[in-house]
Backbone bond lengths (Angstrom), bond angles and torsions (degrees), N, CA, C in turn:
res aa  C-N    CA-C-N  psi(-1)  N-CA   C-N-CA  omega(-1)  CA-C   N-CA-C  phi
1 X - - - 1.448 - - 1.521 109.33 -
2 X 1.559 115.92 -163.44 1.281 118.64 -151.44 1.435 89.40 -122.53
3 X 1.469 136.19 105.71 1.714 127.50 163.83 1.244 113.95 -98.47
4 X 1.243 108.45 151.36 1.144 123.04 -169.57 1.975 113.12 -128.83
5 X 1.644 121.61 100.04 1.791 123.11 -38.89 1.703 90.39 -110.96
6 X 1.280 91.79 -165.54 1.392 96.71 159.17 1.891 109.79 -162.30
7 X 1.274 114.32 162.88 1.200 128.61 -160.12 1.555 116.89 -38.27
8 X 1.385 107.51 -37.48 1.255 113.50 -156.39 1.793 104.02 -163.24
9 X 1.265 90.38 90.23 1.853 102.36 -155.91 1.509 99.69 -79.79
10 X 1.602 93.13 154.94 1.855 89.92 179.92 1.782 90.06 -111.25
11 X 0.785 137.67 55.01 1.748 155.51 177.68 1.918 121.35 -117.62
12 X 1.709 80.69 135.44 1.700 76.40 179.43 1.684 126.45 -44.77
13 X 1.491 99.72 -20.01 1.836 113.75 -164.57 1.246 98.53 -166.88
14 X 1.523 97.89 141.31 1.348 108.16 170.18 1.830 99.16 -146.50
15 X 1.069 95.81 154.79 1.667 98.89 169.51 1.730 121.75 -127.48
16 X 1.286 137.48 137.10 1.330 115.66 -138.94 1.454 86.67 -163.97
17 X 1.691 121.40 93.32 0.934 165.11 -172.98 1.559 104.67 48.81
18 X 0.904 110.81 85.79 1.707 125.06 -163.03 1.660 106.41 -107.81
19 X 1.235 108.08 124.05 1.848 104.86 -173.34 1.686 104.40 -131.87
20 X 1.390 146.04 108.55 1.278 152.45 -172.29 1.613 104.87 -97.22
21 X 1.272 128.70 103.41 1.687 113.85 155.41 1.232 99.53 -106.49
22 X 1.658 116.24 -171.96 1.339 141.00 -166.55 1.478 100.26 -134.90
23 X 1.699 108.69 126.26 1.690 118.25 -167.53 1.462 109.97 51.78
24 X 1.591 108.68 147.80 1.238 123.10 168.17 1.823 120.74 -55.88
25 X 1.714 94.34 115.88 2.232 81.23 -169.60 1.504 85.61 111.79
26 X 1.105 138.15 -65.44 1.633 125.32 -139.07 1.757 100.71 -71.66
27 X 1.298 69.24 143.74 1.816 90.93 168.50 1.382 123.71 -35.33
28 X 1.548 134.62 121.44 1.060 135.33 177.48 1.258 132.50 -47.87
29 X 1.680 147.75 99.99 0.988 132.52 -140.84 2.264 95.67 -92.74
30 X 1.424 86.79 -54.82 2.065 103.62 172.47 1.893 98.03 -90.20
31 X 0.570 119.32 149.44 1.330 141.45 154.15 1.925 130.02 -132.87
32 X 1.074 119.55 123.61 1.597 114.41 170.48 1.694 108.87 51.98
33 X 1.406 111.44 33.53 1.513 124.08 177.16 1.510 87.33 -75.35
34 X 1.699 108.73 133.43 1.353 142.53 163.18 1.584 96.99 -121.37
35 X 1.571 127.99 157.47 1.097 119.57 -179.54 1.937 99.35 167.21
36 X 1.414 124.15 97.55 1.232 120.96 140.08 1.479 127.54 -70.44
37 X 1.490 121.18 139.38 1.249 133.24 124.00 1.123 138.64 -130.26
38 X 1.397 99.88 144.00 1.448 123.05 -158.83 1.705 114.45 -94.31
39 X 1.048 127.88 139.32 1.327 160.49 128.58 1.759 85.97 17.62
40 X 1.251 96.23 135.39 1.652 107.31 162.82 1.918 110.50 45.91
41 X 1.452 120.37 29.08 1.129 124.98 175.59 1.342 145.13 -110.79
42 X 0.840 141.62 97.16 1.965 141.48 -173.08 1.599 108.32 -30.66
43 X 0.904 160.15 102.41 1.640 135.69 159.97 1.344 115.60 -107.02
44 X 1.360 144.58 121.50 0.912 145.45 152.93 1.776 141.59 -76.86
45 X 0.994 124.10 101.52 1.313 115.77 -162.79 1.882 102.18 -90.52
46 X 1.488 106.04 135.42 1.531 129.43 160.40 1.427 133.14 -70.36
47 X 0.906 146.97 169.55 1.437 147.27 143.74 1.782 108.03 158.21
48 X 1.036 89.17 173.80 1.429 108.58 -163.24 1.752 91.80 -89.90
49 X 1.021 146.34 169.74 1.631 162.12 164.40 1.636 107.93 -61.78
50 X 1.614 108.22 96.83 1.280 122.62 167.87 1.562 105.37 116.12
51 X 0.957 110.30 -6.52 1.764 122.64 -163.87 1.584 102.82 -73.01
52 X 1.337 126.40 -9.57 1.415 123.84 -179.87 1.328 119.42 99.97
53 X 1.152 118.10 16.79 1.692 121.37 173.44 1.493 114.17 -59.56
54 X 1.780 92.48 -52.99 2.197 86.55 177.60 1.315 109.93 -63.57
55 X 1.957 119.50 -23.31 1.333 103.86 177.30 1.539 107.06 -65.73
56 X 0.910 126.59 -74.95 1.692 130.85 -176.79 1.651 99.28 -30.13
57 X 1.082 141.66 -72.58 1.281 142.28 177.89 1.768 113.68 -17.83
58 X 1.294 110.52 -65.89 1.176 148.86 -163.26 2.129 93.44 -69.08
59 X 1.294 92.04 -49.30 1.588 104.70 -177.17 1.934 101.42 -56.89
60 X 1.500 102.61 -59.70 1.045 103.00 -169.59 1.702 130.14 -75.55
61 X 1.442 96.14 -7.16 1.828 116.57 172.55 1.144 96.95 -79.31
62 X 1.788 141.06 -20.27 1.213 131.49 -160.80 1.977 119.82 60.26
63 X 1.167 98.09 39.45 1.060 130.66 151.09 1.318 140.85 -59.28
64 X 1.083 111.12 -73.53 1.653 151.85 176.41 1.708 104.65 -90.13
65 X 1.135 160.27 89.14 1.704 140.28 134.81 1.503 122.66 -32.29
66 X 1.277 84.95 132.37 1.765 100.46 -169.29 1.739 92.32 -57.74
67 X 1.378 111.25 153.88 1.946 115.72 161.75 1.426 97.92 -85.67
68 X 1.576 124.38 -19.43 1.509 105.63 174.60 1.556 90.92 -160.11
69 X 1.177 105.36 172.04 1.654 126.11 -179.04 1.117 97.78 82.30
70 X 1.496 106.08 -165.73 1.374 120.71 176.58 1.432 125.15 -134.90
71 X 1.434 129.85 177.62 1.484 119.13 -172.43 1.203 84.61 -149.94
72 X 1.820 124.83 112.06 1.377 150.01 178.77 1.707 100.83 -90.18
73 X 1.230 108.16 140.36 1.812 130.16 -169.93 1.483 115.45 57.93
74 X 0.973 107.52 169.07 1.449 113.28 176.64 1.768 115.88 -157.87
75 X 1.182 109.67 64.47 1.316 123.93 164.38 1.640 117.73 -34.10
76 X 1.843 112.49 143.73 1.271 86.60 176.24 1.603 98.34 -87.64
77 X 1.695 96.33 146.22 1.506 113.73 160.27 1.363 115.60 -155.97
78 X 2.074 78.14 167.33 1.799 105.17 177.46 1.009 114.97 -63.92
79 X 1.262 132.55 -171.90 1.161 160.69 158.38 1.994 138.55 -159.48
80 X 1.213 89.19 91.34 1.518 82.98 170.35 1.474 143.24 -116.85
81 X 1.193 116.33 125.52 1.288 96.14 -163.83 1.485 133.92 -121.12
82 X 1.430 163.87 -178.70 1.298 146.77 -118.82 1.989 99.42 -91.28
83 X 1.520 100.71 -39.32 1.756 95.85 166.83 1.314 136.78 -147.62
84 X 1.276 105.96 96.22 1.352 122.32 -169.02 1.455 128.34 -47.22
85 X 1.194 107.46 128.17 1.984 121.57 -157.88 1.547 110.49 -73.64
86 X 1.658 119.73 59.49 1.314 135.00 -179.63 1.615 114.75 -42.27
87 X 1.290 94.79 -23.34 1.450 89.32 -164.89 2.129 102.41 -81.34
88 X 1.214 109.17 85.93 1.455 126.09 -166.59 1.730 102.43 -155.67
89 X 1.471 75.27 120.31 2.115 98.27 -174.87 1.730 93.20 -52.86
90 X 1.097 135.38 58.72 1.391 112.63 160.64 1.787 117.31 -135.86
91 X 1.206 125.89 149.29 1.845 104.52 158.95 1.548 110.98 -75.99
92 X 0.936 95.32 159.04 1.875 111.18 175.07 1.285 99.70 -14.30
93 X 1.498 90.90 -81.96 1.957 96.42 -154.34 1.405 99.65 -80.03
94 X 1.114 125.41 -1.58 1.753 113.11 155.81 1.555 115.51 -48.42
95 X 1.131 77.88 -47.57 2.050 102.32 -158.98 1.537 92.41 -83.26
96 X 1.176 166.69 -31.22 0.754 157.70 105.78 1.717 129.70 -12.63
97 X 1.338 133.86 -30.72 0.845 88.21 -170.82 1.566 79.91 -129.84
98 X 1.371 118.63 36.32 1.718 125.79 141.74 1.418 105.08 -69.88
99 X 1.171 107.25 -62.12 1.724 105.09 -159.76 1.728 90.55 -55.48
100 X 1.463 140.37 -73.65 1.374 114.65 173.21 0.899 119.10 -27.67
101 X 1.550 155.75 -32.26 1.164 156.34 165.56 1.650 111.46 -31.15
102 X 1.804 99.87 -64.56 1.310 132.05 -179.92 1.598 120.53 -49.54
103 X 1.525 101.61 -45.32 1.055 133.49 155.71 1.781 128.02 -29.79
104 X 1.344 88.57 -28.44 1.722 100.88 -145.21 1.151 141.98 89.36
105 X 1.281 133.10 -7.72 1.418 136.27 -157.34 2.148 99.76 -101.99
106 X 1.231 99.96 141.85 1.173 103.91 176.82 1.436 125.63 -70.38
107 X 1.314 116.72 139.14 1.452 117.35 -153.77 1.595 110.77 -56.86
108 X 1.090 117.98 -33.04 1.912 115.66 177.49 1.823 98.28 -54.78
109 X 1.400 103.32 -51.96 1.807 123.37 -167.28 1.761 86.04 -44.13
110 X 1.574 110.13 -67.21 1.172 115.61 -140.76 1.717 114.36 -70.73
111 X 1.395 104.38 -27.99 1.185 115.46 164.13 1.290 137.46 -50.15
112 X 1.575 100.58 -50.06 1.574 152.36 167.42 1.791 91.20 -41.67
113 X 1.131 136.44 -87.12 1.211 151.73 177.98 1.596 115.10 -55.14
114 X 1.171 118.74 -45.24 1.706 128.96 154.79 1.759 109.88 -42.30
115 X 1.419 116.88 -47.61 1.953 108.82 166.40 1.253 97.46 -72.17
116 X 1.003 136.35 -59.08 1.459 139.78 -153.85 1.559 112.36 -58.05
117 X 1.208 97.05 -32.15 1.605 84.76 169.81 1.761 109.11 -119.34
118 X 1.237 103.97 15.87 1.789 97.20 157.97 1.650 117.25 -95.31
119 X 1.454 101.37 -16.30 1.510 109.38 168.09 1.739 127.27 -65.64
120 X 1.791 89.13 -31.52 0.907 119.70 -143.35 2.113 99.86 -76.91
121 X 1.708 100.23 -33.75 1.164 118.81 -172.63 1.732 100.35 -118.45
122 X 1.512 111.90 40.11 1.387 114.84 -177.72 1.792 141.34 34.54
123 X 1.818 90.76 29.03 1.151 107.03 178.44 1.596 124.51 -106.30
124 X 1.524 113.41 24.45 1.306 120.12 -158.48 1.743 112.06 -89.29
125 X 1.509 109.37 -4.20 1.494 123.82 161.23 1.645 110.49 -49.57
126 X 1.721 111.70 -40.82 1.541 110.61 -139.98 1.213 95.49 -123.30
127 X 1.839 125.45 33.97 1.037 143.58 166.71 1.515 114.96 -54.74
128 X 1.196 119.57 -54.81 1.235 131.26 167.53 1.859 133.37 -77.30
129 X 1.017 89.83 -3.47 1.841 112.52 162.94 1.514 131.57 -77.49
130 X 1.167 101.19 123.53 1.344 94.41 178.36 1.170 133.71 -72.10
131 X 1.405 137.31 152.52 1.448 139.74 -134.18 1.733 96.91 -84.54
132 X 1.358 113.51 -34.20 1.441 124.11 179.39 1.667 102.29 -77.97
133 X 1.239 130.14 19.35 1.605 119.89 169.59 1.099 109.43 -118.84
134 X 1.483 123.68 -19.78 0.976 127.25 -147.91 1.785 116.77 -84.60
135 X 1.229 145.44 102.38 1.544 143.51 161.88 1.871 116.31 -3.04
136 X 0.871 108.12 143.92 1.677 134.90 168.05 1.409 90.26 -20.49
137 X 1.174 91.68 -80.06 1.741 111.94 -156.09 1.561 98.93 -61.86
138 X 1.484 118.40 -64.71 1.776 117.16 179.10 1.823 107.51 -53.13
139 X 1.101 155.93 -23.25 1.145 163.88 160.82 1.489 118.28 -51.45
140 X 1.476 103.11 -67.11 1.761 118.67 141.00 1.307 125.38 -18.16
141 X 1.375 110.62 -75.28 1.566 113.42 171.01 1.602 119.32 -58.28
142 X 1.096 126.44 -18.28 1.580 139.29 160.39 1.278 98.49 -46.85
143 X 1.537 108.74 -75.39 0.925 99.67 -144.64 1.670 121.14 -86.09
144 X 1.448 102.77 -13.36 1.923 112.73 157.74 1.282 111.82 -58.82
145 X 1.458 119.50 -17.95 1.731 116.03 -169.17 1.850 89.12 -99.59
146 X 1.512 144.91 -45.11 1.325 120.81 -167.81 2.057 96.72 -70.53
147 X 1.231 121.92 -32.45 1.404 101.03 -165.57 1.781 105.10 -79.80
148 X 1.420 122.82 7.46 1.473 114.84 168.09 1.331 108.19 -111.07
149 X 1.435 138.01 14.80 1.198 144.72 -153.14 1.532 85.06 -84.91
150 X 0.903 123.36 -64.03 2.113 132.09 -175.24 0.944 125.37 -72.20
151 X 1.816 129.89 -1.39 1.094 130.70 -142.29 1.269 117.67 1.98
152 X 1.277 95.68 112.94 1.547 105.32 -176.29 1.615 123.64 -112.57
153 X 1.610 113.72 153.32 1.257 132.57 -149.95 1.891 94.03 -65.52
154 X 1.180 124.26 -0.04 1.539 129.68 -141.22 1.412 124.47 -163.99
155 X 1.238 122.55 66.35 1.481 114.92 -170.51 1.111 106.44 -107.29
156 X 1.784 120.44 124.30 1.120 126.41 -176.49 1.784 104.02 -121.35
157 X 1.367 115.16 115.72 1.638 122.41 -178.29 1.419 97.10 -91.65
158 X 1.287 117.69 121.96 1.529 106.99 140.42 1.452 123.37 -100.40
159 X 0.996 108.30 141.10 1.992 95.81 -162.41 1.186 135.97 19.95
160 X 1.217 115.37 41.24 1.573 137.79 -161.39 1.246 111.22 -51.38
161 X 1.630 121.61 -37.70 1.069 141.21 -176.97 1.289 139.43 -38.55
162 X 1.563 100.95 -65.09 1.307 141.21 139.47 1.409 122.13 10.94
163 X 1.388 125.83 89.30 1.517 116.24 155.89 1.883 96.37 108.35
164 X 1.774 105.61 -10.53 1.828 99.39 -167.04 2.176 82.92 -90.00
165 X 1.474 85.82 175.77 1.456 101.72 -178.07 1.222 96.66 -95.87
166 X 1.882 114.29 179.18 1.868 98.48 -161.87 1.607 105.33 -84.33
167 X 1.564 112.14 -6.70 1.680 107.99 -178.71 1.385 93.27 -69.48
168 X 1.560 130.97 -65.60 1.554 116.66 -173.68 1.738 118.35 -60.99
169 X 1.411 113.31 -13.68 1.344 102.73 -173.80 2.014 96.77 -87.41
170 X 1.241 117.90 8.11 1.696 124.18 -173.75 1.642 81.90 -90.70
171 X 1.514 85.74 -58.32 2.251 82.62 -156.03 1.201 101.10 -79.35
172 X 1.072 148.35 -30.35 1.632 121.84 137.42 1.746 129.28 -11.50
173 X 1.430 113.90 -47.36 1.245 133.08 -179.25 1.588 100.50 -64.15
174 X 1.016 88.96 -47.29 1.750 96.50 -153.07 1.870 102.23 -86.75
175 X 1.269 102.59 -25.89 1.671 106.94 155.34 1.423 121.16 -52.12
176 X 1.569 105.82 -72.77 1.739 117.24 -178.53 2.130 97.91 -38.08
177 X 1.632 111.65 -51.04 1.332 103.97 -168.84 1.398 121.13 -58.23
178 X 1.273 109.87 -38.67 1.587 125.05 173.38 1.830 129.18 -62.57
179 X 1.660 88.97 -23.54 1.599 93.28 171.59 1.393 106.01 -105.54
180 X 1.455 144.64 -0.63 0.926 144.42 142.67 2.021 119.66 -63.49
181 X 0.977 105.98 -44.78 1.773 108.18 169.82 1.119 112.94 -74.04
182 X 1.761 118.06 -3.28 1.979 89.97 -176.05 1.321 77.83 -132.58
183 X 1.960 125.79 38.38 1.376 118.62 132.70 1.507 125.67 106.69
184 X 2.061 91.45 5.30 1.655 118.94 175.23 1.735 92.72 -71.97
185 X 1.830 87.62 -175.56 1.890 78.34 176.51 2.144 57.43 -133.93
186 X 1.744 105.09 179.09 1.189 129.26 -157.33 1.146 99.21 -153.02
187 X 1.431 144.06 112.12 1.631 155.83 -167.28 1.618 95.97 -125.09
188 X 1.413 112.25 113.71 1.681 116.50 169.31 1.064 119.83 -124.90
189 X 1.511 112.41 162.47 1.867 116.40 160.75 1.347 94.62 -124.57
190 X 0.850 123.54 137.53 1.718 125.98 152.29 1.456 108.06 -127.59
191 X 1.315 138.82 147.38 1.706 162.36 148.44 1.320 105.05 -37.32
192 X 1.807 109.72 -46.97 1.775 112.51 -170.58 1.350 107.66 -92.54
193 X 1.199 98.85 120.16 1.706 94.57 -172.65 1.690 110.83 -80.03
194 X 1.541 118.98 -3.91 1.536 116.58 147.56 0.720 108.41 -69.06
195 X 1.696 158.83 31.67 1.476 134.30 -174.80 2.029 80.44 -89.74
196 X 1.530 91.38 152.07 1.696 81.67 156.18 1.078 119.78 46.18
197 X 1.574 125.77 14.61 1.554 117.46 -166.70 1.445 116.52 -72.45
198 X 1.648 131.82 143.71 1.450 122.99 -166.66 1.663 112.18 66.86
199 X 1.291 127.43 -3.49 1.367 102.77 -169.69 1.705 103.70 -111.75
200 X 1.320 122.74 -11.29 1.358 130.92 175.23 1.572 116.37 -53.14
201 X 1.058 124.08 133.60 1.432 145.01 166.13 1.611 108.45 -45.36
202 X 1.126 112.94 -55.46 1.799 139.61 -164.89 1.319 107.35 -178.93
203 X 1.248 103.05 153.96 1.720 131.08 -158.55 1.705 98.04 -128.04
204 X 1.046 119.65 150.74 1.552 123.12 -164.24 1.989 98.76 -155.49
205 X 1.361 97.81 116.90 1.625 110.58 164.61 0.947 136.28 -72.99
206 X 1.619 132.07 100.82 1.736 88.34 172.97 1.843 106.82 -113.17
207 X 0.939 99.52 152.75 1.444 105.82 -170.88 1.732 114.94 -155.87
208 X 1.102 111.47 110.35 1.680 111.22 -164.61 0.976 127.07 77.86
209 X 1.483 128.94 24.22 1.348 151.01 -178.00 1.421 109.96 57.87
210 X 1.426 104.68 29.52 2.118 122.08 148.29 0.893 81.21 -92.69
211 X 1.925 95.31 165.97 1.610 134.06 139.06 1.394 94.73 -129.25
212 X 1.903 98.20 137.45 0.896 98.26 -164.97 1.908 80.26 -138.43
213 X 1.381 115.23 168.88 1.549 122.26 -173.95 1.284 113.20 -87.89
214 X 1.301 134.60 145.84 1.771 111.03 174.76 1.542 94.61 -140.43
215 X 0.960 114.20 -170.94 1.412 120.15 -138.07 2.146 112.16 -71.56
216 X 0.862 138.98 118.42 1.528 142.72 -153.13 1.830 111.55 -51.39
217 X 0.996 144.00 129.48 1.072 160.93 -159.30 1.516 109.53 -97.01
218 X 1.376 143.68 114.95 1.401 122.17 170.98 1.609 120.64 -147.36
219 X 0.751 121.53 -150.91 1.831 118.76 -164.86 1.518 100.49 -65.93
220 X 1.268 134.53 -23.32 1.318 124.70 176.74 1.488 113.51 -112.87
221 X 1.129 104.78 -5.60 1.703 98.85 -172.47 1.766 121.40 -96.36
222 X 0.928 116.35 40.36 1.800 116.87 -178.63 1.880 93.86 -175.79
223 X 0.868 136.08 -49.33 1.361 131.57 -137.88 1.689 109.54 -142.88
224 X 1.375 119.52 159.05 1.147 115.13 163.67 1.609 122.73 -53.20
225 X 1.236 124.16 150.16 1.903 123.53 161.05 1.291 101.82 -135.35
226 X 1.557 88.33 145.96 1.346 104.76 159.59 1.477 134.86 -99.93
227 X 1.765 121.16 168.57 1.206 105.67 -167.60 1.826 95.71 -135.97
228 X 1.452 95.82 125.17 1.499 118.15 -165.82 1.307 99.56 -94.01
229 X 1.389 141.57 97.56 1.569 124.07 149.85 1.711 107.84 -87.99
230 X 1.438 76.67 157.32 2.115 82.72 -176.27 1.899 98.44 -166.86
231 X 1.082 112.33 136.99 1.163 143.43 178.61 1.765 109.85 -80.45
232 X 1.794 100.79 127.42 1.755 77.19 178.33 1.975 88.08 -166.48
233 X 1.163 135.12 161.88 1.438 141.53 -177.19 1.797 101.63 -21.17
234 X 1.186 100.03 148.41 1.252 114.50 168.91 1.742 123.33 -63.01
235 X 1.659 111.94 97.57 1.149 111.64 -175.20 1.564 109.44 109.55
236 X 1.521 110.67 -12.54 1.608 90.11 -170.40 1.101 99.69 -82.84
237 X 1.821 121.12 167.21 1.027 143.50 -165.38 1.753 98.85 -116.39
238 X 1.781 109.89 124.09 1.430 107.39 178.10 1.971 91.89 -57.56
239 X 1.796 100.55 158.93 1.197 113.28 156.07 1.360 126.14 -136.51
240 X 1.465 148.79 149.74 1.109 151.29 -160.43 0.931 127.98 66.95
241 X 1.623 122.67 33.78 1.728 114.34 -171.65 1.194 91.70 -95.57
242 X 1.762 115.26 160.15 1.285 133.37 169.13 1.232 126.91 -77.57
243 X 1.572 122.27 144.47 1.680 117.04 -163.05 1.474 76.47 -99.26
244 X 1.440 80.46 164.67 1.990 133.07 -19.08 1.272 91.27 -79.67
245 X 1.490 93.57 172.31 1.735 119.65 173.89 0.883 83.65 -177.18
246 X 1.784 100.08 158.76 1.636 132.35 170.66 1.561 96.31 -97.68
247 X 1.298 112.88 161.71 1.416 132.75 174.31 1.463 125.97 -126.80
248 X 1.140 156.69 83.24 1.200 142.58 -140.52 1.703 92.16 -132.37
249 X 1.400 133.10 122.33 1.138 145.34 -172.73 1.828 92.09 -90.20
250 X 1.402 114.43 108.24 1.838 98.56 170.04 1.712 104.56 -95.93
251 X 1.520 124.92 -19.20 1.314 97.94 160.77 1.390 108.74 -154.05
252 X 1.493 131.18 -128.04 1.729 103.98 169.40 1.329 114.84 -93.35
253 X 1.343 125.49 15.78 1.398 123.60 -154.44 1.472 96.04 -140.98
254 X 1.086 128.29 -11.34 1.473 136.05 -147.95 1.217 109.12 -144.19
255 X 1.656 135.86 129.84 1.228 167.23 -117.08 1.029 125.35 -177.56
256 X 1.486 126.65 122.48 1.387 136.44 157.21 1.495 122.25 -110.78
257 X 1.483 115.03 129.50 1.409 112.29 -175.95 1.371 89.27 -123.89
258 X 1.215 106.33 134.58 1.402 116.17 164.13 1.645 111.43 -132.07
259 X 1.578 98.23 136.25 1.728 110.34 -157.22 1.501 92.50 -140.53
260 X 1.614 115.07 171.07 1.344 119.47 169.06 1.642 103.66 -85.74
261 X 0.886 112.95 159.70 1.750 131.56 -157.94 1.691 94.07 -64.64
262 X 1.242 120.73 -44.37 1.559 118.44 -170.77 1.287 103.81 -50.57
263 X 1.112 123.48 -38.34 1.910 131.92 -153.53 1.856 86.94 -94.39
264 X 1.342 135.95 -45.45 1.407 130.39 -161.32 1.643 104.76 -26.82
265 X 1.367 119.76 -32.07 1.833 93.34 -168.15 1.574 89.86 -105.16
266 X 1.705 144.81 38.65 1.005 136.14 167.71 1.604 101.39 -120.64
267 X 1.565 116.71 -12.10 1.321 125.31 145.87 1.307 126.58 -69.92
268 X 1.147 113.86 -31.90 1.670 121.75 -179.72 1.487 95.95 -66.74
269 X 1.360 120.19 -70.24 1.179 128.21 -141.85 1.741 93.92 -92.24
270 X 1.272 135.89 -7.56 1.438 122.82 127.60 1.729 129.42 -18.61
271 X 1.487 96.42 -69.41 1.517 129.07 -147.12 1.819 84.97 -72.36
272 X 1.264 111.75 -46.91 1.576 118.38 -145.69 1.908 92.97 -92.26
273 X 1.378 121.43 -10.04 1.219 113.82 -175.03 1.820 109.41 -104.33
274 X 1.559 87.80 -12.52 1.662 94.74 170.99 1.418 116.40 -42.37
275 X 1.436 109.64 167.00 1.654 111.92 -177.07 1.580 93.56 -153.64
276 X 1.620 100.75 89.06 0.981 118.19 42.52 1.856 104.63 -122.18
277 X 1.157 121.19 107.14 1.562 126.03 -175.37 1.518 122.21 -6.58
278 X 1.272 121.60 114.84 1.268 121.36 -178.30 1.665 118.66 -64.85
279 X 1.686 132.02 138.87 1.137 97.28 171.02 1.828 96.94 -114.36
280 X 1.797 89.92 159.60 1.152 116.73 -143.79 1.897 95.40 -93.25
281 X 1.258 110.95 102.10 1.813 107.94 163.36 1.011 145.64 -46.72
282 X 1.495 100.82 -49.16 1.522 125.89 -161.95 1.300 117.51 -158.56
283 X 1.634 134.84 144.24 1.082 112.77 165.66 1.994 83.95 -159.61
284 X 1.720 90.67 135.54 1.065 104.12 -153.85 1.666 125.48 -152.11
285 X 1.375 150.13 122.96 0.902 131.69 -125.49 1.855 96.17 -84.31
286 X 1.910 120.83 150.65 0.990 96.45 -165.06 1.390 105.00 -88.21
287 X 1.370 119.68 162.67 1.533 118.21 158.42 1.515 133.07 -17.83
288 X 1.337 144.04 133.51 1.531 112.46 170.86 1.231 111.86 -95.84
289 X 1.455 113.44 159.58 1.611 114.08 -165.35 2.214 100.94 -99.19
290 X 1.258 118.04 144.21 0.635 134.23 175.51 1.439 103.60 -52.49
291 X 1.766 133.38 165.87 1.485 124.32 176.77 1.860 92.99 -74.48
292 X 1.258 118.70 -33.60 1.414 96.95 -159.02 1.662 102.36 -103.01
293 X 1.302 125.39 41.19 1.280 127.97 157.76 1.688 93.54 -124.82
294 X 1.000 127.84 7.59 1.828 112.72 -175.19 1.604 84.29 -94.46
């Protein structure tokens, strides 16, 4: 989730009175930004159009240098953002599987993982295309496939969304859930305020060059959830599901996870990679909660 701060944070990043303008004199875009995030967390950032979200975004990718404060840890992370700078001498999986290069990963590895995730976001036609031919939407998928190439400690979307078709704008979904359960944290903006709805950790304002926190988001509050029962050894405890979720033990063998619908196959594929593998009962849409039981 999102704290709001303290002295000496145990968090991948924190920012601790952090203020960004543009030219010497210009108007403050962040001002007196405080801001944890934590390890294994959803965050979604708000604002109205111009209010400084790509600045904060941009701040927190280490992008941008604060004009004052500071920005504590430095996790490795992605970054993607609403339109990717095609115009770069490379084809796809060139360009792709340099930055693994960059990365560290050995060039067979990096390549190896460069298809794997152009397949992955139904772009594995335009492998051999150059980055300057390529459409809105195919450019897009580039560029969601170099910032998951490392799984990284840090994924920050700015309108990431943007321009993919709804199969890549799903596995997009189901990406953000998967690097949040194996313990990334995930910083977004999206336009659609269904993106991700209910599945965020904490929600963050900015408005008047604050960010300010607003009220917590969870498996029932924005969006459909689902409800996973699954069967597995006596006593074991599921591990790696993506936040949030509820957990409800119904006996020693037997489990209910209930998650928002985006995350359901990062619960599945939790449950099913366990050791010893859970098997899976039911999975089923959850109940909706009345306003005065949420």
């Amino acid at each position: 989730m999102v704290a709001m701060p303290t002295d000496q944070p145990a968090v991948p990043l924190a920012l601790r009175r952090v203020g960004r303008r543009y030219g010497l004199g210009g108007p403050w875009v962040l001002r007196d930004v405080d801001l944890d995030v934590e390890a294994g967390t959803l965050v979604r950032v708000r604002g109205a159009n111009g209010s400084g979200k790509s600045t904060l975004l941009r701040v927190i990718a280490g992008l941008d240098a604060p004009g004052e404060g500071r920005v504590l840890g430095r996790p490795r992370t992605a970054y993607v953002p609403e339109r990717f700078p095609a115009a770069l001498p490379f084809t796809a999986l060139a360009y792709l599987t340099h930055l693994g290069r960059i990365h560290g990963l050995a060039r067979a590895e990096a390549a190896r993982r460069a298809r794997e995730q152009l397949e992955r976001f139904g772009a594995a036609a335009y492998a051999g295309t150059p980055l300057a031919e390529l459409s809105k939407g195919s450019s897009q998928k580039v560029a969601v496939a170099q910032a998951l190439l490392a799984a990284p400690e840090l994924l920050v979307l700015d309108e990431a969304w943007t321009g993919l078709d709804p199969a890549a704008r799903a596995e997009l979904d189901r990406a953000v859930a998967e690097r949040t359960a194996a313990g990334g944290a995930v910083v977004y903006v999206d336009h659609d305020p269904r993106r991700l709805a209910g599945a965020a950790d904490a929600v963050v304002e900015v408005a008047g060059a604050r960010v300010v926190p607003v009220p917590r988001e969870g498996p029932a509050a924005g969006g459909p959830s689902v409800e996973v029962e699954a069967t597995g050894a006596a006593g074991q405890d599921p591990a790696g599901l993506p936040h949030p979720h509820t957990l409800a033990r119904l006996d020693a063998r037997t489990v209910r996870v209930t998650a928002p619908a985006t995350h359901s196959d990062a619960v599945l594929r939790a449950l099913l990679d366990a050791h010893p593998p859970w098997h899976v009962v039911a999975v089923r849409p959850a109940p909706s909660l009345s306003p005065e039981r949420r």
